[in-house]
TORVO-733756 format. One record per residue (C-alpha): residue in three letters; y, x, z negated. Coordinates in steps of 0.25 Angstrom, whole numbers, plus 5000, padded with zeros to 4 digits. Example, Ala and Ser with C-alpha at 12.3 -4.5 7.8 and 13.67 -1.06 7.14 Angstrom:
! TORVO-733756
ala498250494969
ser499650554971
This chain:
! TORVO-733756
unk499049944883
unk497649924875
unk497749784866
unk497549824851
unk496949714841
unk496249694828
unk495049654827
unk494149654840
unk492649634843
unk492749744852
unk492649784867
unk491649794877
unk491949904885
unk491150024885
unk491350204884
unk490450284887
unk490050374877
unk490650524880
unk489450614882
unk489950694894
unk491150704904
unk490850734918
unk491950844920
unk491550904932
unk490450994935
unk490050944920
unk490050864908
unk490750864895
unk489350874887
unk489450854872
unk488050924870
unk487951054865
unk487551184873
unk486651254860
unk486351374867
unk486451494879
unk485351574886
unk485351714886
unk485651724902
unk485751864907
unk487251914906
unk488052034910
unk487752174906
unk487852214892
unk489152324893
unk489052404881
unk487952394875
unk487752234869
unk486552174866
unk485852134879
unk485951964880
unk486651864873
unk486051774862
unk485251664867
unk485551554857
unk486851504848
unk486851424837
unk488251364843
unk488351264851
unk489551194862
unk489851114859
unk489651124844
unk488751044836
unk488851014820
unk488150934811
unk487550924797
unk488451004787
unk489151074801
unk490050974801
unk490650994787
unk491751104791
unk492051054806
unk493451024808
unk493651004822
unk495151014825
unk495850884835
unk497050914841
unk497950984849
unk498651104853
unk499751124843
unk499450994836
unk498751004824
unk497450954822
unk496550854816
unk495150894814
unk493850824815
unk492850864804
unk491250864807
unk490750734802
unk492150674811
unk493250664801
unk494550724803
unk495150794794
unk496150924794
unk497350824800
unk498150954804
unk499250894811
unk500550904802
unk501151044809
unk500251114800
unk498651134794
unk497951044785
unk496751084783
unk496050964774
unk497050874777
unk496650734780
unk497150594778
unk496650524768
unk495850414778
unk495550464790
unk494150394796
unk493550354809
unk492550224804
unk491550144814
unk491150014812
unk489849954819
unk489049824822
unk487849784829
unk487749634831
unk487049564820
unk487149674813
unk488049734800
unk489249824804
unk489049974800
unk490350054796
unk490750204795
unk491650304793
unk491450364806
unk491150504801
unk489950584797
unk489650564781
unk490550654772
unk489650784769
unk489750854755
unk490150914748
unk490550764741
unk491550814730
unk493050834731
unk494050914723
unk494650814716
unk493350764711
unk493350634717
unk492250644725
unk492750634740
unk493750524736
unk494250424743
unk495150484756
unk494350454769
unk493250374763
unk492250464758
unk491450354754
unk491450274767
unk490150274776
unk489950374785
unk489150414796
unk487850484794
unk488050614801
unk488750684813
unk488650784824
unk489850874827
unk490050934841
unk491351024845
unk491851084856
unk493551104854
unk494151004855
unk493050904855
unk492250864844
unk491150754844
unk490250704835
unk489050614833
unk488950524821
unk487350464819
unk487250364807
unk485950274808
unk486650154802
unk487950154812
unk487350074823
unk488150144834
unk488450304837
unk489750354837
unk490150494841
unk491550554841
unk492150644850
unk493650704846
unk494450794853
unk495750834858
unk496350874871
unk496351034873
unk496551074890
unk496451214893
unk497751264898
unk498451114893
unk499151134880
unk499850994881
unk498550914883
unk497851014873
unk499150994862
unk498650834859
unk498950794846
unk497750714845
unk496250684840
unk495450604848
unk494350544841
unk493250474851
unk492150384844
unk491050354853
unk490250224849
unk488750194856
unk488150074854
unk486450114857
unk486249954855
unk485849844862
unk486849764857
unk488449784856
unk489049854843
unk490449814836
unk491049954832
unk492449984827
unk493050124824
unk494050144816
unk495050274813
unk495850274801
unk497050384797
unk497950404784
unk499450414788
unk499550564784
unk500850574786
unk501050464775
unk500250534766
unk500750664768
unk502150624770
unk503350654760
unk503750534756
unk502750444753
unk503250314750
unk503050234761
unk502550084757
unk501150144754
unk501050204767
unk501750334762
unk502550344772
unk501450334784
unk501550214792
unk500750174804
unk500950074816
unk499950044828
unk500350074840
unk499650054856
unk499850094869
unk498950114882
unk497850174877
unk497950184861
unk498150104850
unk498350184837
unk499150194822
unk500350274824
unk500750344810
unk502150414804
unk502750424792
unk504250394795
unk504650424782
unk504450564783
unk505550654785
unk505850684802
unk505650824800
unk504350814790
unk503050894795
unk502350774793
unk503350664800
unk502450624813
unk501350534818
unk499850514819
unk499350414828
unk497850374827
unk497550304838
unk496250244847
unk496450264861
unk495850164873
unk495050084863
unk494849924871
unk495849824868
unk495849764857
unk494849854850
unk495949914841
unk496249864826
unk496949954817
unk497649964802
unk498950014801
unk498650044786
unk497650004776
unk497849884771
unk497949944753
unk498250064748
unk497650054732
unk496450144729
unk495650144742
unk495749994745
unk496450034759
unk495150114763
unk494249984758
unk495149894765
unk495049984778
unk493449984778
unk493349824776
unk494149804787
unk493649904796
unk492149874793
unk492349734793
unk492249724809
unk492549864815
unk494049834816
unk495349824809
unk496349744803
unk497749784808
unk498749764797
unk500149794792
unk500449914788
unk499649934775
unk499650004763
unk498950124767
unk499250244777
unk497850234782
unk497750174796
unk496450134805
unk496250084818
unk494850034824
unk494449994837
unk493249904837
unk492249874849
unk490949824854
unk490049934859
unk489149874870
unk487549884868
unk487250034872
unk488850064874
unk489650154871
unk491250144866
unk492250274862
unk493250244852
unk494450344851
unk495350384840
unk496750474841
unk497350534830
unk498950564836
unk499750654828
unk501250704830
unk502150804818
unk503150864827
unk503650934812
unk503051074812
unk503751164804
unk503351314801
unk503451314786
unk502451184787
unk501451244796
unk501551394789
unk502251454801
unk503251564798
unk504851524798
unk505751644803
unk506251594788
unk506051494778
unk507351414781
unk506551384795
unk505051344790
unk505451194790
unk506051194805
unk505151104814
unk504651184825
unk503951054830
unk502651044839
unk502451054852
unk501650934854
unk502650834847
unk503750864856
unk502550804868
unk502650664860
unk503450594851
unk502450564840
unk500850524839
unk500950394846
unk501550454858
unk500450574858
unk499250444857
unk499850384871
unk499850514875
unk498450524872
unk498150384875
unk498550424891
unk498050574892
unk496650574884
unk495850564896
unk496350664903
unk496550774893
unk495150744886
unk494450764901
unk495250884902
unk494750924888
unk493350894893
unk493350964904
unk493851094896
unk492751094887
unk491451034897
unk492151164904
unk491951244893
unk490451174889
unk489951204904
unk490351374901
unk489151444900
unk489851524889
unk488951514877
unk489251424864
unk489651484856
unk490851544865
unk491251404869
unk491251354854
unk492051484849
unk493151464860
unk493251304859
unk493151314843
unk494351404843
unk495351334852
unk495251214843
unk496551324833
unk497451284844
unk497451144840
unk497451174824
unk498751214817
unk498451364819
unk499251334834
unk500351244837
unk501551234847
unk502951204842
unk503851104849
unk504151214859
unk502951224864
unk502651364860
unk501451404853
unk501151454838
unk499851494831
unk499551514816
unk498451624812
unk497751504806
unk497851394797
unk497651394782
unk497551254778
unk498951204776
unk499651294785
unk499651384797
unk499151514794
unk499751664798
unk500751614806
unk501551664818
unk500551654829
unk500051794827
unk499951904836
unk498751964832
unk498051834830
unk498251764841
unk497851894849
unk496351864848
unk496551724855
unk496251704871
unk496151534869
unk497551504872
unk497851614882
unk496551544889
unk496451414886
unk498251374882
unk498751494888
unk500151424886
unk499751454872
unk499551594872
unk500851604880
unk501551534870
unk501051624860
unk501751764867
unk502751724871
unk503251694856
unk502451824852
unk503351904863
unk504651824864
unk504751784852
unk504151864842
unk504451984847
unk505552094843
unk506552164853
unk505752274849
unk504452234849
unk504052194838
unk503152064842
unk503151974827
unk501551954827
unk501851804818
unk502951724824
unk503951634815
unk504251494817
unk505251454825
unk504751554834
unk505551654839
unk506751664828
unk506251774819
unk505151874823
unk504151924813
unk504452064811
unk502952124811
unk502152174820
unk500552164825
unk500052274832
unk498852204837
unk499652094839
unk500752124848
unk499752204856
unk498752074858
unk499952004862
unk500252094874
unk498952084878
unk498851934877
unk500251924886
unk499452004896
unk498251914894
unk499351794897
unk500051854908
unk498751884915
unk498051734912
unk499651664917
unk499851764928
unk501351734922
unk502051864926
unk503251794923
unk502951754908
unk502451884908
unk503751944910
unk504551864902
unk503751914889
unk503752054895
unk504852124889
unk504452084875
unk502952104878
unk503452254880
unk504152264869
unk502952224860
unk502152314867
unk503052434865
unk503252414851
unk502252474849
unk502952594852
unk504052584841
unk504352704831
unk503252704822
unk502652584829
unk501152574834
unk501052684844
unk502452744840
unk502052864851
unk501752784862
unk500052834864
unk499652714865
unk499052694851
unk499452624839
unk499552724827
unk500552654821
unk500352544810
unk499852414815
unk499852274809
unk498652194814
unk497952064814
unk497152114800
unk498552104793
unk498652244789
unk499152374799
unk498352474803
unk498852614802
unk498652674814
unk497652674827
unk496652564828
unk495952494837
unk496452344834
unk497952374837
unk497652494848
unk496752414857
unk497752314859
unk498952404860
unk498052444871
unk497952324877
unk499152274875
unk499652414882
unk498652374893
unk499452254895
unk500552304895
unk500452384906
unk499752294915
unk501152194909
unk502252284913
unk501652324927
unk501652174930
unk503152154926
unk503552304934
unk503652384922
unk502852504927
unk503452604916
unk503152524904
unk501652484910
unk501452634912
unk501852674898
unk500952554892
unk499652594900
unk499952734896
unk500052704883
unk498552614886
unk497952734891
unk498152824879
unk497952734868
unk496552704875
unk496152854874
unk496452874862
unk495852744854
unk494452774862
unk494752924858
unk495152894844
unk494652754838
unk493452744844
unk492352794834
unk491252794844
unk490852654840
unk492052574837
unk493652604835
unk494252624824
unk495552644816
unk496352774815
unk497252744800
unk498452804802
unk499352804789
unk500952804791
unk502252814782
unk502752674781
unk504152724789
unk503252774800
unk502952624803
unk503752534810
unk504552394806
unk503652304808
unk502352344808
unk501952324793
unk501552174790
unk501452204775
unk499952174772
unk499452294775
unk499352444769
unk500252464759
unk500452614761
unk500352654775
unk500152794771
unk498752744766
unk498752624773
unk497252544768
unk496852404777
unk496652474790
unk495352454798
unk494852614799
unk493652644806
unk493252494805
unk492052424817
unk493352314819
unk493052184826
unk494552194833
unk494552344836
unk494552304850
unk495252174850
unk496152224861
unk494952234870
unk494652094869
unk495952054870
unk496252144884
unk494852104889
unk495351944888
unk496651984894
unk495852074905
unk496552204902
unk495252294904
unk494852394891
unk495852444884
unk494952544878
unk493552624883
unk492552514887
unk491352594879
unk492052604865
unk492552444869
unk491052414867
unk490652504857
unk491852454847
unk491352314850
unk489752344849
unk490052414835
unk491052294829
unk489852214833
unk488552304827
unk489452324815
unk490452204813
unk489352094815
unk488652024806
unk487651914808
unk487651904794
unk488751914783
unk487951904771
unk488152044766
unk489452064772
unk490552064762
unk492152014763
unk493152024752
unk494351954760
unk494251824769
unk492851764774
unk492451694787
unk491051714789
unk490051754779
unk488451744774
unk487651734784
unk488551714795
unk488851804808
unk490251884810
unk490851994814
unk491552084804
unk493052124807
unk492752264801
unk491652354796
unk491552504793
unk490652604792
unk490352634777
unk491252714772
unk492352684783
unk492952564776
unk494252594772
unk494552564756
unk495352434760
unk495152404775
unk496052324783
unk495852154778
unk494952064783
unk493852194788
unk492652114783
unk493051994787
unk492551914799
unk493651844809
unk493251754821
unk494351774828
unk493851924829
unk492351884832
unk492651824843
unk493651924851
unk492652014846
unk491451934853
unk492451914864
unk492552064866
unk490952094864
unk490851984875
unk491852064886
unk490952184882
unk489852124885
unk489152114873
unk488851954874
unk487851954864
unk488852004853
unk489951924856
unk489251794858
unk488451834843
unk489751844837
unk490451724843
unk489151624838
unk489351694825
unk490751644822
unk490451504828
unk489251494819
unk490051524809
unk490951384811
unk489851304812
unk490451184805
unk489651184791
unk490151324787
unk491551334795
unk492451244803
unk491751274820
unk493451224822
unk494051324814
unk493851464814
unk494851534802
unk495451684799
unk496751654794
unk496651514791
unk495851384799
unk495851394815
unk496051534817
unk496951584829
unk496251704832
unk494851624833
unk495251584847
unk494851734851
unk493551654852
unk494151614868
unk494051764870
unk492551734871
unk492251644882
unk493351724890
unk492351854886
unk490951794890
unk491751714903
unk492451844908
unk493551784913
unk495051824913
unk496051794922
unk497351864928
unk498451744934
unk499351894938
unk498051934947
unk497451804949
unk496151874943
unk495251804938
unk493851884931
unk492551814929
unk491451884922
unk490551804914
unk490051874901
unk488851774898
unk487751684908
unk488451764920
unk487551714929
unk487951584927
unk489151554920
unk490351464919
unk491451474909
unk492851414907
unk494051484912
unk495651464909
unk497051524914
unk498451474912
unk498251414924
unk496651334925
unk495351324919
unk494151304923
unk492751364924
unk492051484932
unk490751514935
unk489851634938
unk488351624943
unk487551734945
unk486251734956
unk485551844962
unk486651874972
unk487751804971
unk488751784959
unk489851644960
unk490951614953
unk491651494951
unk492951464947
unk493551314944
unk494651264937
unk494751134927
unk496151154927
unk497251214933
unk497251314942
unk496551464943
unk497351584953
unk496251674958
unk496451794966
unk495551874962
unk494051854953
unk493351944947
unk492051944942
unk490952044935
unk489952104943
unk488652044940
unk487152064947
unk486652184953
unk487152184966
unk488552214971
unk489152064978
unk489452084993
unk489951964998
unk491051854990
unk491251714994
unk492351634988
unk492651504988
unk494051424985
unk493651264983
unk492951254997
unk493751345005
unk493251495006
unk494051614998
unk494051735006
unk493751834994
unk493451994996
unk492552064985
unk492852184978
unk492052254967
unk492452344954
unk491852394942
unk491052274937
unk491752184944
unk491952094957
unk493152044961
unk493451944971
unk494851954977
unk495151824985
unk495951804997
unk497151734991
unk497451684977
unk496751544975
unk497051444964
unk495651364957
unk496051224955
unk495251124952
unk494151074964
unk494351214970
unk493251314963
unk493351464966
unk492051514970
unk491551634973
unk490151704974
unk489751854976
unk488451874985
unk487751994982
């Protein structure tokens, strides 16, 4: 157990400064790749420009600086947890841990200071953040007041550099004799939602000392008791009801918090631990509160103590909620020290009317249905001896995930778009309740979740959690199918909380169909047959509701004419492409679903359903550039219970917001969502790329200046975006469907995703910079991309991308595994991930010969069979394959395009034994 005391002159010992970790075959580099050549890559197929661009303006990691930092909030946290973000000069702010959002909420202290001196020379003191930027004035006209020390020192400027779910930044001021750098993080492991549900910040100083002589330097951290301030009874002997006691075990020291006058069931009753972790004995002092409470005397009292000799004065409790702890060292001449802070939190209360979930009534909106992550540990004190042990092992884990994904040859931007996104899952827009399961909000407004219900035609666009926390996705249908679905079909596309006791009575067209095709995407990632059959009977019935009387293909032809409601919030009256492609697809699956479990009538019916809704949407939609809508208007009797949301036309005999003969960004979305689940095309290859060739040519614009929007706004001026709709003039109907002007992420990046499985690299990878350039810190939030409120859902579509441009998809049923790199073919290396292991491949390319590798970080990888495109000019003759170091008899066999490999027995890739196989010309 590390010996805590006050004041200490410090310790001896020495840290290497983190530059790099040696992971491997690499190391974990904090410099930033600014740029990829334009190396040959495939053939264009249909017609895209001939190369990608050679240059990007965006960087991996990130880099910010200057008025970039001003809108940065980087979010620390875990799966389910809540989060507290980190902003760009390295505040924190946004504490969003109290079961629901607070966008703006901070405590009213909340600080990191340094504290130096040289021998012979005065002490320097800062607050050890970048200087506040403007502007300088607040609503109340006070200027910036008094909460967090405005007018305290602070240091001159910063760098921000960020690659989910670490951030680092480098302070410079002339006058500090030191430099200090900070890198926070949380834990996030592929595949590992335990050791990625952390509710924690870690917050790593790193101190250098470039002198020849030996430097005295305390850093202190300290935190308002929020759950004093906030609680609902206040009187509490002027701690409001927060009280803190130190507390230290093998490893940590830190100030435990709670408010034990709050009621047991109140949202805010829990803990908050801020703690240092592995500091030297004796190095610690802390303040269990400050020491006055009038005016701002406890913030004087504080500073005088603090910048007296780098360390504090431990007291009795104090007048004040605000407590500090310090840990003060010597740094050697030339050395280097690391300093690290954890903010702890544990509220187990989540309730659904408090977060802005739906009750199935209002009598249960204040029914705790708890956190997943509170029933690991009893409260934040518990979760910082957790830490305290696991740390080191979970943070070289997290490392070797993202040196796996720096070392890709994947560009930038790609890598920036995929991470940037993954950082919702640890906001308030996802969480676990106490049983584990899985729930996500549309978004967040401010104060509370927003859309709720984990909504089917939302969460559709995804592919992060079925890749990267496939437990997640799996969560996520089975409540969809199990749960939320009618005897009759009916899948509720929003949920209620407590899950499972009322079903929302409205259907999604677009919605139910992307689920089946997302539970064939499951299936085939798990190669779980059994799961599988287990949600069979009611992924039928979901299917075939589309068959009811006066339903959405009421006569069974394999089109929807019937009235669909759709992520646009509106129904479209009659055949369209958003809902009819994935019917198709989901019709698709549901063939290849129901052969797999025996049932050959039903999979016969559903693929000849397939093969007549395909000829006729190519025969009737298809306008010779892209496709389009047939308006079909209806009596309202001739539409089916449940198909009507109440936010569309209000007379379905003349029914306005429908899409027409729009050039729609999602006309295909059913595409992009079979390509990812490896269903083949759904529609003719040729109209495919022509639909996507014309959304670009008409839907893209480089500049926004002139483009005008009446209803929300996410990019305009002089930025870049893709429009969800356009018309040819005089095509527009009188009131088009909402949001048609509008520009959506989400959408631009399954749309990029899809130009890239096209082939048109150039396209996709133009309209995946433009919406990161867009978030470029000064402008927007790089952490938070928004639709329907803060940390959109439907933005982890951005996953999609690096799946497109690395070819690969994966069948556990087959053990199948398809490699065909989009992008730097002739020399490429990506990351990979299954329910079962992750890792990286790699394809190279020489005159007469084409290897590829395949390695696992994690886990495991069952192959049978590998796939790959056919690259070069000659035809391969000869493969070789190798298993660790033993030989893999393998036989080659050729299709279409394609090589596939089939080996001599099913083989598992572990770690320290590689799949290698090479093709000789």
């Amino acid at each position: 157990m590390l010996k805590f005391t006050n004041k200490n002159g410090g310790n001896k010992g020495r840290r290497r400064f983190l530059k790099s970790v040696t992971l491997g075959a690499g190391a974990f580099a904090l410099t930033a790749n600014s740029e990829y050549s334009a190396q040959e890559q495939l053939p264009q197929r249909g017609g895209g420009i001939d190369g990608p661009s050679s240059r990007t303006a965006i960087t991996f990691p990130r880099v910010f600086s200057g008025e970039e930092l001003t809108r940065i909030a980087f979010p620390l946290g875990g799966i389910g947890t809540g989060s507290i973000s980190l902003g760009g000069r390295g505040q924190l702010r946004d504490w969003e841990i109290f079961n629901r959002p607070e966008k703006g909420n901070r405590p009213d202290y909340v600080f990191p200071a340094i504290w130096v001196q040289m021998k012979g020379q005065k002490p320097v003191a800062r607050v050890l953040e970048a200087q506040i930027e403007p502007p300088y004035e607040s609503v109340d006209g006070w200027g910036l007041g008094q909460n967090n020390v405005p007018g305290l020192s602070r240091l001159q400027c910063a760098t921000f550099r960020g690659a989910f779910p670490f951030a680092w930044i480098d302070f410079d001021d002339d006058k500090l004799p030191i430099r200090v750098s900070l890198e926070a993080f949380n834990p996030i492991v592929p595949l590992d939602t335990d050791a990625s549900g952390l509710p924690v910040a870690i917050l790593r100083y790193y101190i250098k000392n470039p002198h020849a002589a030996p430097a005295k330097v305390g850093v202190s951290y300290s935190l308002h008791n929020l759950m004093g301030k906030l609680a609902a009874n206040p009187d509490s002997g002027g701690f409001k009801g927060g009280q803190s006691v130190f507390r230290e075990a093998t490893g940590v020291g830190g100030l435990f918090m709670t408010n034990p006058f709050l009621p047991a069931t109140d949202p805010l009753n829990g803990s908050i631990a801020l703690c240092v972790l592995g500091a030297p004995a004796g190095s610690v002092s802390y303040l269990r509160g400050w020491s006055r409470a009038q005016w701002w005397d406890g913030a004087l009292t504080f500073w005088d103590d603090f910048t007296a000799d780098g360390a504090l004065e431990s007291n009795s409790p104090g007048l004040m909620p605000v407590s500090s702890i310090a840990v003060t060292q010597l740094v050697p001449a030339g050395g280097e020290v690391r300093v690290t802070f954890m903010v702890a939190w544990h509220f187990p209360n989540r309730t659904p009317g408090r977060c802005g979930w739906k009750p199935p009534d209002e009598s249960r909106k204040n029914v705790i249905v708890g956190n997943y992550y509170t029933k690991r540990f009893s409260d934040a004190w518990d979760v910082s001896q957790y830490v305290a042990r696991e740390l080191p092992a979970q943070e070289a884990r997290t490392k070797k995930f993202i040196e796996v994904m720096r070392s890709s040859t994947l560009p930038p931007a790609v890598l920036d778009a995929a991470l940037s996104n993954l950082s919702t899952l640890v906001t308030n827009t996802a969480f676990r309740t106490a049983d584990g399961e899985f729930h996500g909000f549309e978004g967040c407004a401010d104060h509370a979740g927003c859309c709720h219900g984990s909504c089917t035609h939302v969460w559709n666009y995804e592919q992060a959690t079925a890749f990267v926390f496939p437990n997640l996705s799996r969560s996520l249908l089975e409540s969809q199918f199990l749960r939320n679905t009618t005897e009759n079909g009916l899948m509720g596309f929003r949920s209620f909380l407590p899950d499972g006791e009322k079903i929302w009575n409205r259907a999604a067209a677009d919605g139910q169909m992307g689920c089946l095709i997302r539970l064939f995407r499951d299936w085939q990632l798990s190669g779980d047959t059994e799961w599988l059959r287990k949600l069979w009977p009611q992924a039928k019935r979901a299917l075939e509701f589309a068959w009811t009387q006066n339903g959405w293909d009421a006569d069974r032809d394999g089109v929807m004419e019937g009235v669909q409601h759709n992520t646009y919030d509106v129904e479209f009256y009659g055949p369209n492409p958003l809902c009819g492609v994935k019917y198709l697809g989901a019709l698709r699956a549901g063939e290849k679903m129901a052969r797999a479990l025996g049932d050959t009538d039903a999979a016969a019916e559903y693929r000849r359903l397939f093969k007549n809704g395909q000829k006729w949407i190519d025969a009737n939609l298809f306008n010779g550039e892209y496709y389009i809508q047939k308006i079909v208007p209806r009596r309202a009797e001739e539409i089916a219970e449940g198909l009507r949301v109440g936010m569309g036309a209000a007379d379905p005999l003349a029914p306005d917001y429908q899409m027409g003969e729009a050039c729609f960004i999602d006309q295909v979305l059913g595409q992009y969502m079979a390509h990812v689940a490896d269903l083949g095309y759904l529609l003719d290859e040729a109209h495919v790329r022509k639909a996507l060739q014309s959304v670009f040519q008409y839907n893209f614009k480089a500049n926004l200046s002139e483009h005008d929007c009446v209803s929300l706004n996410f990019a305009l001026n002089n930025e870049a975006g893709v429009l969800i709709a356009t018309y040819r003039p005089g095509q527009r109907p009188k009131i088009p469907f909402p949001y048609f002007a509008e520009v959506w992420n989400a959408l631009e990046y399954q749309f990029a995703a899809h130009l890239i499985y096209e082939g048109m690299l150039t396209e996709g990878l133009r309209v995946i910079e433009s919406v990161r350039a867009r978030h470029d810190g000064k402008h927007r939030n790089p952490w938070n991309e928004p639709a329907c409120g803060h940390h959109y859902s439907r933005g982890m579509a951005s996953w999609a991308t690096l799946l497109a441009l690395s070819g690969f998809s994966y069948s556990g049923v087959e053990r199948r595994l398809r490699l065909t790199p989009r992008f730097h073919w002739k020399d490429f290396r990506s990351f990979w991930s299954t329910p079962s292991g992750w890792g990286t491949f790699a394809q190279t390319v020489l005159p007469r010969q084409q290897r590829v590798s395949v390695e696992t970080a994690e886990g495991t990888l069952a192959v049978e069979h590998l796939v790959l495109e056919a690259v070069g000019k000659g035809v391969p003759e000869m493969v070789s394959a190798r298993f660790g170091s033993e030989a893999l008899p393998a036989k080659l066999r050729s299709e279409v395009g394609k090589q596939i490999i089939d080996f001599s027995r099913e083989i598992k890739v572990s770690q320290g034994r590689e799949l290698l196989v090479t093709l000789t010309i």
